[in-house]
C-alpha positions as CSV (number, residue, x, y, z in Angstrom):
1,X,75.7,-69.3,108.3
2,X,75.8,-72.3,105.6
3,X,78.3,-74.4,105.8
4,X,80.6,-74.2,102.7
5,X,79.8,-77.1,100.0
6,X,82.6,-79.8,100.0
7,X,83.6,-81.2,96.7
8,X,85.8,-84.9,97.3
9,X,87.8,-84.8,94.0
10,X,88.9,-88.5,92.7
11,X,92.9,-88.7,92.5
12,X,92.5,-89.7,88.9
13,X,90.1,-86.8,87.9
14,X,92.1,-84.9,85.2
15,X,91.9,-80.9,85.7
16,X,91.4,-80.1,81.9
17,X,88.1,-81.9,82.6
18,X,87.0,-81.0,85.8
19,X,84.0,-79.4,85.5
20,X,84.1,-77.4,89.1
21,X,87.9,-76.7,88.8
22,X,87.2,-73.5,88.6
23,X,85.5,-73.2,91.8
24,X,88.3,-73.7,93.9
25,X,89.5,-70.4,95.9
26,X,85.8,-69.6,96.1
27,X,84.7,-69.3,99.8
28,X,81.3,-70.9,99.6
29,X,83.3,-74.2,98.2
30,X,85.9,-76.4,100.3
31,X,87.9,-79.2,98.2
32,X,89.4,-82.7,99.3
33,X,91.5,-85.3,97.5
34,X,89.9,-88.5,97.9
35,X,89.8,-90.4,100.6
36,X,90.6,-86.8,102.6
37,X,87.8,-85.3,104.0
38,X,86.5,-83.1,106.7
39,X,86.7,-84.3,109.9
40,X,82.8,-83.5,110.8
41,X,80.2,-84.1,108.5
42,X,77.3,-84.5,111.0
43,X,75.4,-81.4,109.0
44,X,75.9,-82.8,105.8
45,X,74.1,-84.7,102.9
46,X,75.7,-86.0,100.1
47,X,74.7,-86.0,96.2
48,X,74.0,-89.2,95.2
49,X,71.2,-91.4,93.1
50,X,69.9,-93.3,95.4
51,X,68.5,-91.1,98.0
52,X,65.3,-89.3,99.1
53,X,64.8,-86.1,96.5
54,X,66.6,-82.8,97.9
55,X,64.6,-80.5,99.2
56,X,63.2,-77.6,101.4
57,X,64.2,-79.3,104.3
58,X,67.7,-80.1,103.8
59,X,68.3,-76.3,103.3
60,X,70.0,-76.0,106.6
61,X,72.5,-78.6,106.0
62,X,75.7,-78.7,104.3
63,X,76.3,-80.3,100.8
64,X,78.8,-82.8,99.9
65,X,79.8,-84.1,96.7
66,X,82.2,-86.3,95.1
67,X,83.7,-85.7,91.7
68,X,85.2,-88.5,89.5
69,X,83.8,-90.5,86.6
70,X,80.7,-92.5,87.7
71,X,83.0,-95.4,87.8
72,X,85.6,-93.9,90.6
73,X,82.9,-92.2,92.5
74,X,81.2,-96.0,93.6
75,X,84.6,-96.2,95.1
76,X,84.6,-92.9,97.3
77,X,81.0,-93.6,98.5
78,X,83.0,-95.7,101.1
79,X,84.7,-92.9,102.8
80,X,81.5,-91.1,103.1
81,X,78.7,-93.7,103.8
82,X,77.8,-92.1,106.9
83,X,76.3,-89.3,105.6
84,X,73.0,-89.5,104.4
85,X,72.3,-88.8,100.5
86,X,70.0,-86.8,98.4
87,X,69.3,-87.4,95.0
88,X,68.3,-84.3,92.0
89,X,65.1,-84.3,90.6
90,X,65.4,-85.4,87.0
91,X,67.8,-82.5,85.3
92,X,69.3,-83.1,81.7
93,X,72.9,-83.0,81.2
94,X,74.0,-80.8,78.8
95,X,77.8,-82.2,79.3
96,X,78.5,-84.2,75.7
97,X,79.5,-87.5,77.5
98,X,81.5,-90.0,75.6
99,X,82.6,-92.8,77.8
100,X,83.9,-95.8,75.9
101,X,84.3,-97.9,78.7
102,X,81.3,-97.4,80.6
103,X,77.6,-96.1,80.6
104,X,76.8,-93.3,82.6
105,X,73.5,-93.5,84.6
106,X,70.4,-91.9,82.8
107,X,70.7,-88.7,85.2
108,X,74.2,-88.6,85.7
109,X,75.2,-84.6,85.2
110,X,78.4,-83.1,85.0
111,X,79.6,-81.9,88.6
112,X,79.2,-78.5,88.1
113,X,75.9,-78.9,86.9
114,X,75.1,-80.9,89.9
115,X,76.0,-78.1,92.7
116,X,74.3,-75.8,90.7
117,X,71.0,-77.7,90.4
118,X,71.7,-78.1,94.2
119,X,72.2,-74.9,95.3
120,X,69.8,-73.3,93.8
121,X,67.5,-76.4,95.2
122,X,68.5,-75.4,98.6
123,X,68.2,-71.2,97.9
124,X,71.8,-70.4,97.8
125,X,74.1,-68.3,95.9
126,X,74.8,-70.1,92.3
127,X,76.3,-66.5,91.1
128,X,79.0,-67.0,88.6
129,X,78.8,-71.0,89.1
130,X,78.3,-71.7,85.2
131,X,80.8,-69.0,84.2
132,X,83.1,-70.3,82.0
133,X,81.1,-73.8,81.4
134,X,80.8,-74.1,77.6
135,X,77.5,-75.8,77.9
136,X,76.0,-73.6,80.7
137,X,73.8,-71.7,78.7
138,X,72.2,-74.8,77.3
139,X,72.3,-76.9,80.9
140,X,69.9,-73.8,82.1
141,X,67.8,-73.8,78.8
142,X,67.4,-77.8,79.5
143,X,66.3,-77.3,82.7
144,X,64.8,-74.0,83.3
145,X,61.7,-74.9,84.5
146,X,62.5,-78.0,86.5
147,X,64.7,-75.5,88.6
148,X,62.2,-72.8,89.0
149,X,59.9,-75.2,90.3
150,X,62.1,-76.9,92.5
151,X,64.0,-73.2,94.1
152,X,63.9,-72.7,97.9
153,X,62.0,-69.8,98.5
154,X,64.7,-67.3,99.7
């Protein structure tokens, strides 16, 4: 069985805009206020930009991510150094980001748009993942094909 996909929430991160707020109470997802985490995440890869691509082989492993503006999430990256990241293929935000303050990278997505792009990477269940995510519709039309290509074969 998979382990369940942990999201590391920043203390800051405001509910009205959190993106994968909705996902908590679902089974397949365990959440954590940063710096909390799980105790053992030895099975584990982390979302992140700077790592080897996600892929077939990391299909057995648990996903972590962190949620927070870009900014906050440099931060947590302390608290979870030791486990190794994987970075998306390139996938196109539909999220209309307005940061005033700071620039987003290039292929920074929203957080739900992230585990989904994940998941269905890795060949799991992404059911009802984009429901109630005013852009989903256009996040899947953005990216159809780059997901199709990249899906685990179930």
């Amino acid at each position: 069985m998979t382990p369940p996909t942990v999201i590391i929430v920043h203390p800051k991160e405001r509910r009205a805009k959190c993106t994968v707020a909705k996902l908590r109470g679902d089974p397949r997802f365990a959440f954590f206020k940063s710096p909390r985490r799980p105790a053992d995440l030895s099975n584990y890869v982390r979302l992140g930009l700077d790592g080897p691509l996600l892929s077939e082989s990391d299909a057995a492993s648990g996903l972590l991510v962190l949620d927070g503006t870009w900014r906050w999430v440099e931060g947590m990256t302390r608290f979870v150094a030791d486990v190794p990241v994987r970075s998306l293929p390139p996938i196109a935000t539909a999220y209309p980001r307005v940061s005033k303050t700071f620039d987003d990278p290039v292929q920074g997505l929203a957080t739900v748009e992230a585990v989904y792009a994940a998941l269905t990477i890795l060949g799991r269940d992404v059911g009802g993942l984009l429901d109630g995510y005013p852009w989903g519709a256009e996040f899947l039309a953005l990216n159809r094909d780059v997901l199709e290509r990249s899906a685990v074969s179930s």
